[in-house]
N, C-alpha and C positions, 0 to 999 in steps of 0.2 A: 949834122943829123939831129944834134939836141935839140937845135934851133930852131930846125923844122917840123918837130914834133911839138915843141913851144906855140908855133904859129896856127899850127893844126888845131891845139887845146882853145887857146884863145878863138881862135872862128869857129869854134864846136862851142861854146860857150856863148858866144854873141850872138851865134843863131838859135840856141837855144831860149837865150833871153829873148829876141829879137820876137821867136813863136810864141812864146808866152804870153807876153804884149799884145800879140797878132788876135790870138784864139780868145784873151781875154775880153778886148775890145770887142772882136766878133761876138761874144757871147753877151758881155754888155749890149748889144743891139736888139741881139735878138730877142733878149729880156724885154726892153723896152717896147720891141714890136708886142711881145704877147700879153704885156702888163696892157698895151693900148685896144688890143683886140677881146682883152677882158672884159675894162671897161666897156668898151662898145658892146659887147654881149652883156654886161649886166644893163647899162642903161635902157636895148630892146628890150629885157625881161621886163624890166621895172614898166614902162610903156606898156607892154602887152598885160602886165599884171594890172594896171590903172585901167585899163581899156576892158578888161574880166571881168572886176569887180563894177564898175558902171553897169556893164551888160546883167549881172547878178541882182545889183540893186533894182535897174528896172525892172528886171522878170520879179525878182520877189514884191516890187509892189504891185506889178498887174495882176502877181498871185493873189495878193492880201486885197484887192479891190474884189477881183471875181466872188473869193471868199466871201467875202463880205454883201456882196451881191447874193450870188446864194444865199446866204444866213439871212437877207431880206425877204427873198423868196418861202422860204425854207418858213422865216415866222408869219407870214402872208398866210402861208398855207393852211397852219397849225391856225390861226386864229380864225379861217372859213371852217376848217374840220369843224372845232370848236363851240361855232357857229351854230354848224348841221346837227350836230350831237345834243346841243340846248333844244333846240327842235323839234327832234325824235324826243329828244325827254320829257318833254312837254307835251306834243301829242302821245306817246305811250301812259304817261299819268291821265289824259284825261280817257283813250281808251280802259286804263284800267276800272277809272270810276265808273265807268258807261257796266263792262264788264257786271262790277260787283253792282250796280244797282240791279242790273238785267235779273243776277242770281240772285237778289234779294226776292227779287217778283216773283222768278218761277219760283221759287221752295216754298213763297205764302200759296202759289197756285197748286202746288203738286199737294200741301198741307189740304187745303181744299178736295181736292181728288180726291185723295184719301179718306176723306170726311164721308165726302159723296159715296166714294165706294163703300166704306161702313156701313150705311144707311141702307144703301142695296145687298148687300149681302144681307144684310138683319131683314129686307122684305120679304128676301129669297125664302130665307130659311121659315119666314112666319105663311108663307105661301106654301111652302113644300109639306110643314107641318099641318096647315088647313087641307091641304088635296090628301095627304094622308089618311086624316082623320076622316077626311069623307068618302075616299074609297075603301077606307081600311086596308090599305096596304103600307109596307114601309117605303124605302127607297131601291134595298137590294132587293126584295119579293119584286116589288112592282119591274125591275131590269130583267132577273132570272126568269119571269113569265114571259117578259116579249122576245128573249131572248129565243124562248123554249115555242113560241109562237109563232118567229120567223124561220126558226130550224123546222119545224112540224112544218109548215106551208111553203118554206122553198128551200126545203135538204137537196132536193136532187138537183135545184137548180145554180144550189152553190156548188155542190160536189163536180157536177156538172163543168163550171165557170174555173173551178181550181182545177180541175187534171186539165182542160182547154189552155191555161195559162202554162203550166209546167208543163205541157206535152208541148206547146209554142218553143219556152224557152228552150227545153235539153234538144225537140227536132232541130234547134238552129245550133247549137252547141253542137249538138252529134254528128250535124252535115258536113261542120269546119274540122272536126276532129278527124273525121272518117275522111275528107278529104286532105288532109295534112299526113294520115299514119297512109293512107294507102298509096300518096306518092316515095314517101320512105321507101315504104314494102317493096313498092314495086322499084324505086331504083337499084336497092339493095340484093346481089344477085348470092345470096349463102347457099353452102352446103346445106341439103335436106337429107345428110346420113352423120346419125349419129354414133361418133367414135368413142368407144372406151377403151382403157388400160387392160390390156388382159393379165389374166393370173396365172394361163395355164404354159409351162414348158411341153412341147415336144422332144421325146426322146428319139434317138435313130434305132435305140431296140431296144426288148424289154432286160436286157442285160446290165445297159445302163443302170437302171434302177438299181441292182448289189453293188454298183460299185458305186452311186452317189451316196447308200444305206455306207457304204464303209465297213470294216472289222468291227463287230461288236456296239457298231451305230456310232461308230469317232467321225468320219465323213459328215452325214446330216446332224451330227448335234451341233458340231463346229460352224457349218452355214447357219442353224438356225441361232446359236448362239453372238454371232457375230454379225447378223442382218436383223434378228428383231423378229422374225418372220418364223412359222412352221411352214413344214415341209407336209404334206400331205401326199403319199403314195399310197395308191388304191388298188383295185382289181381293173381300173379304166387302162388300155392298151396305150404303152411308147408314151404317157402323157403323166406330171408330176403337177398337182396344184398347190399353189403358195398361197397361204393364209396372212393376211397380216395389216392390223390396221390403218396404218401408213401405207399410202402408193407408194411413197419415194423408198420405201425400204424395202415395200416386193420387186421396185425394178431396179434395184441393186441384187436383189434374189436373183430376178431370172435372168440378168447381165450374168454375175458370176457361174450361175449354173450354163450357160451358151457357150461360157470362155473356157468352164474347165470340160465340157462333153467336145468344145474343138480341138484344146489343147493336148488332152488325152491323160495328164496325169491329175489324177484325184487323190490326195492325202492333206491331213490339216496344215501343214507348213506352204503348201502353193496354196490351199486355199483361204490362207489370210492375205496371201500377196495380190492373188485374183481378187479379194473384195475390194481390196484398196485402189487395184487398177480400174474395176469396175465402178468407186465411187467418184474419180478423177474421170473415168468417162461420160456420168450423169453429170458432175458439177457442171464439166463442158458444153455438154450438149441442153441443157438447163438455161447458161447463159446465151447460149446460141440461140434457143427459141426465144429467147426474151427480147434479146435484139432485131430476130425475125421480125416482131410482134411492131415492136419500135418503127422499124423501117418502114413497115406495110400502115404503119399509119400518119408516116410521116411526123414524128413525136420525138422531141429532142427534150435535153437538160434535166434528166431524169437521173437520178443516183445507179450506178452501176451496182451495188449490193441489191437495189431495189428492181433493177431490172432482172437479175437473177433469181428475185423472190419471186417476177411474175413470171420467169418460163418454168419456175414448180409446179404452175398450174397446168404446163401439158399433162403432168399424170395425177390429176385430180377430176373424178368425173361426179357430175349431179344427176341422180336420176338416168343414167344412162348418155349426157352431154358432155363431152368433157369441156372443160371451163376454161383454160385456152380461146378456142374459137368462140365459146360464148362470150367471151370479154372482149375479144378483138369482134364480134359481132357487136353486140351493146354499144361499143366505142366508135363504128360507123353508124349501127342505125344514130345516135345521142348524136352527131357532127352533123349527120341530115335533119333532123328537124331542127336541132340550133341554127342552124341555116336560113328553113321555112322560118323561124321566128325573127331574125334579125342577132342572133347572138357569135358571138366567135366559136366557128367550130373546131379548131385548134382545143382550147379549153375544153371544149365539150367531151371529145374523141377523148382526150387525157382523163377527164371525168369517168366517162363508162368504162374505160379497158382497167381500174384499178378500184371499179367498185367493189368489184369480188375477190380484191386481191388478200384478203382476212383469210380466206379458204386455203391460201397455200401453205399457212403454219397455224391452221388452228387445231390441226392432230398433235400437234407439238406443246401448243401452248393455252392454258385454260382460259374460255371465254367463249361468246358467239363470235361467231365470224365475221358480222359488221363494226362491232364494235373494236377487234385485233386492226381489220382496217383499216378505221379512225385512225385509231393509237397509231399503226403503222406509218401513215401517211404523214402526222404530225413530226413523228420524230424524224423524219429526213427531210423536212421544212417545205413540203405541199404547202398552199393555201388552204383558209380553213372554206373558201368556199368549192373545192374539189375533195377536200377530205369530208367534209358533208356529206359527200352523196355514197358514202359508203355505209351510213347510217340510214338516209334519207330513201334508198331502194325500198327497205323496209319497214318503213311508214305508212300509217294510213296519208297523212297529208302531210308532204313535205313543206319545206318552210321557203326553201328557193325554185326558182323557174328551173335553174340547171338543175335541182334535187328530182323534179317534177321529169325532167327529161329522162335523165337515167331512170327512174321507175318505171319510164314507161316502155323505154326501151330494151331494159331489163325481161320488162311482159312480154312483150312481142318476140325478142329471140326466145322465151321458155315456152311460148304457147304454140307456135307455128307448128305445121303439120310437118313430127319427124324428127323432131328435136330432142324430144325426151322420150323416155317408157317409163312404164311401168310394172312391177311383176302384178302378176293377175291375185293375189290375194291384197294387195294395196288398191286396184284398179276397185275392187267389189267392194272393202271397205270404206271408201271413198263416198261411193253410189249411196251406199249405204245410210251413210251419216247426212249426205244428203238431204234423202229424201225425208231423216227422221228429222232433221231440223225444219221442213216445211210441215210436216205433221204435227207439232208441236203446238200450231197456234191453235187458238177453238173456230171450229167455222170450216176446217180443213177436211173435207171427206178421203182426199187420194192424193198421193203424190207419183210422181214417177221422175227420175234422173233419166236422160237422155243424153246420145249424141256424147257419149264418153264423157259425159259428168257438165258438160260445158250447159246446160238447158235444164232447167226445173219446168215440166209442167205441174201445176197445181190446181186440182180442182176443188171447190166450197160447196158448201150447201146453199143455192138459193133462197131458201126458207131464212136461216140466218144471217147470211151476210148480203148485205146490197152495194151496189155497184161501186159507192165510194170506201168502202168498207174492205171490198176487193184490192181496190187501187190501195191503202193503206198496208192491206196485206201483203201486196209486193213487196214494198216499202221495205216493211219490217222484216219479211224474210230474206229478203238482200242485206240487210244490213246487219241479220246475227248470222249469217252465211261469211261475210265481210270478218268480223269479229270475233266467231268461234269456230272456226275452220281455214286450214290454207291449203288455196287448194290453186293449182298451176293458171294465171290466164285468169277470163272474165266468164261470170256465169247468167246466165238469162235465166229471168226467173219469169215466167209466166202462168198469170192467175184465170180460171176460166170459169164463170159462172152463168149458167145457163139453165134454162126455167124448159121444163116439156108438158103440156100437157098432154094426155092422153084420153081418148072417149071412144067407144066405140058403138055401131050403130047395126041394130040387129032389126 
């Protein structure tokens, strides 16, 4: 058994050596194989690296030849520029000599002129003193006669020749104008009934009336206290009128008075709740005509406070118009002729519906109302050529074509038949003032206003005044008619002078 475990160690050992030997050998080979396949991989690099740098060296000298070619080129170039430049320089110096002699000559020639002209003037003057001296007149006598010599011999036939010209150009002016406003006119299909705000409440009886009065007058003080407004109850039947400078306050009046005669109870604690519900019902319906207004004109990008400011103008009336539909009037007809003229009527329409928009806080706040406008307009960032013509309406000559349109279009919604009234003691005073402004000038025998103020006949004394004289007189009573009166629309001023004689035969 020992034995055999002896024999066993010894052949575990001898094969062990024997593997060793085996694996180191093998390993020894394969060394050998990869030390040779090293080599053979450095020697291709080294080859391929010899074989790069040839390739390198050629290209970098075909580089540094072309280089160098070019740079031949390159000073080739520079030395013809060079060339051409000596050239120009040469002819530019002798042009400039040519130049400066040429000025040399004219300034002796002009120096000459001058000489000459001296000499003729000094003729002049010694000739105009000899004609003088032999007609005995001066220079201004002797013009102020022929002057007064051709006015004596052919007045009528200049006065004549001047209204012939001016009655030329304004008939061609008037024909384009009158055919431009009357295709407007006539596109434009408006209302010809004019709406105002009323003031008056109806009652359902005249019972009503003690209980709107209240205990000891606490009822109507409270409304009027809390509206702005009096209350005015009369001897007039079922009917209560509100006085009150502000529209927007009398129709919160006659809101609140509608809600409490429906609702039935009247004392001051529901009647602050009814004002407040009746000013939440105006803000509403305020914004609601604005946007109305908006849509009916197809008009976007406008401030929502500002569109609010212009449905205040439903209850603000002019003369009997209320200004609502005259703005959204003005703001079509302004889009129709911006039109006939080539301008964008977008713009235009935005123009006329906020010319008047000064009117809907100028109870509110001190100023004229073009001017609130302006300002209005500016501060919610309009252009300053639409906030113009908030100014521009009421100008005599506006400064832009679109200032020009809204004026004009302005006219024509205020003057059209039905648009406006007036009470009859404004209608007479009107007439009045008139006629005294034609009467004014010397030469004027009679006047008369016609045709609701729209027409001055004027008649002169043919003895004094002659025909161009007349024509003059228009003139000037148009234009302090224009300037010391306003008056709705356009007024025809017409002068008559006419000569009669009379003989009779017995």
């Amino acid at each position: 058994m020992t034995f055999t475990i002896v024999i066993a160690l010894i052949t575990a050992i001898a094969s062990l050596t024997l593997g060793y030997f085996a694996r180191k050998y093998i390993a020894q080979s394969q060394a050998n194989s990869a030390e040779t396949q090293v080599g053979k991989i450095l020697n291709e690099a080294k080859a391929k690296e010899q074989e790069i740098l040839l390739k390198a060296r050629e290209k970098s000298i075909a580089l540094i030849d072309e280089a160098k070619k070019e740079q031949d080129d390159q000073r080739r170039e520079l030395r013809e520029t060079q060339s051409r430049l000596e050239k120009r320089e040469t002819m530019f110096e002798q042009k400039l000599l040519e130049i400066q002699d040429r000025h040399t000559k004219l300034t002796a020639q002009a120096e000459k002129v001058k000489a000459a002209q001296a000499e003729v003037d000094v003729l002049k003057e010694e000739q105009v003193t000899k004609l003088q001296s032999i007609a005995g007149l001066s220079k201004e006598d002797a013009i102020e006669r022929l002057v007064a010599d051709v006015q004596a011999s052919e007045s009528e036939a200049l006065s004549a020749r001047i209204m012939k010209l001016e009655r030329e150009s304004s008939d061609y002016y008037e024909k384009e104008v009158k055919k431009i406003l009357s295709t407007v006119v006539y596109r434009y299909a408006g209302s010809h009934a004019s709406e105002t705000t009323t003031t008056t409440v109806q009652l359902p009886n005249e019972e009503m009336k003690g209980r709107i009065i209240g205990k000891a007058g606490r009822n109507i003080q409270t409304i009027e206290k809390l509206t702005g407004c009096e209350l005015i109850i009369d001897e007039t039947p079922e009917s209560i009128m509100i006085s009150g400078f502000s529209p927007i306050r009398r129709q919160v009046a006659r809101l609140t008075l509608e809600k409490l005669m429906s609702d039935g109870r009247i004392h001051p604690a529901r009647i602050e709740e009814v004002i407040e519900e009746a000013k939440k019902d105006l803000a509403i319906d305020v914004r609601k005509a604005g946007e109305d207004a908006m849509y009916q004109l197809g008009i976007a990008g406008i401030d929502p406070k500002l569109i609010s400011i212009i449905g205040r103008l439903k209850y603000r009336t002019s003369y009997g118009q209320n200004q609502l539909l005259h703005a959204i009037e003005v703001a079509y007809l302004t889009g129709m002729l911006a039109s006939e003229l080539g301008l964008d009527p977008v713009i235009a329409r935005k123009a006329g519906l906020l010319h008047d928009v000064g009117k809907a806080i100028d109870h509110d706040t001190q100023g004229s109302h073009p001017e609130l406008g302006y300002q209005l307009m500016k501060k919610f960032g309009l252009p300053e050529e639409i906030a113009y013509c908030s100014l521009a309406h009421h100008e005599d000559k506006p400064k832009t074509l679109l200032g020009c349109l809204v004026k004009a279009a302005d006219a024509i919604s205020g003057a059209r038949p039905g648009a406006r009234r007036d009470s009859y003691e404004q209608y007479v005073r009107r007439l009045e003032e008139l006629e005294k402004v034609a009467t004014s000038f010397e030469g004027v025998d009679r006047a008369y206003a016609i045709q609701a103020g729209r027409e001055m006949r004027v008649f002169v004394r043919p003895a004094d005044v002659d025909d161009y004289g007349a024509y003059n007189i228009a003139k000037e009573i148009a234009k302090k008619i224009e300037s010391d009166l306003h008056v709705p629309g356009e007024v025809k001023v017409t002068v008559i002078r006419e000569s009669r004689v009379i003989e009779y035969a017995r």
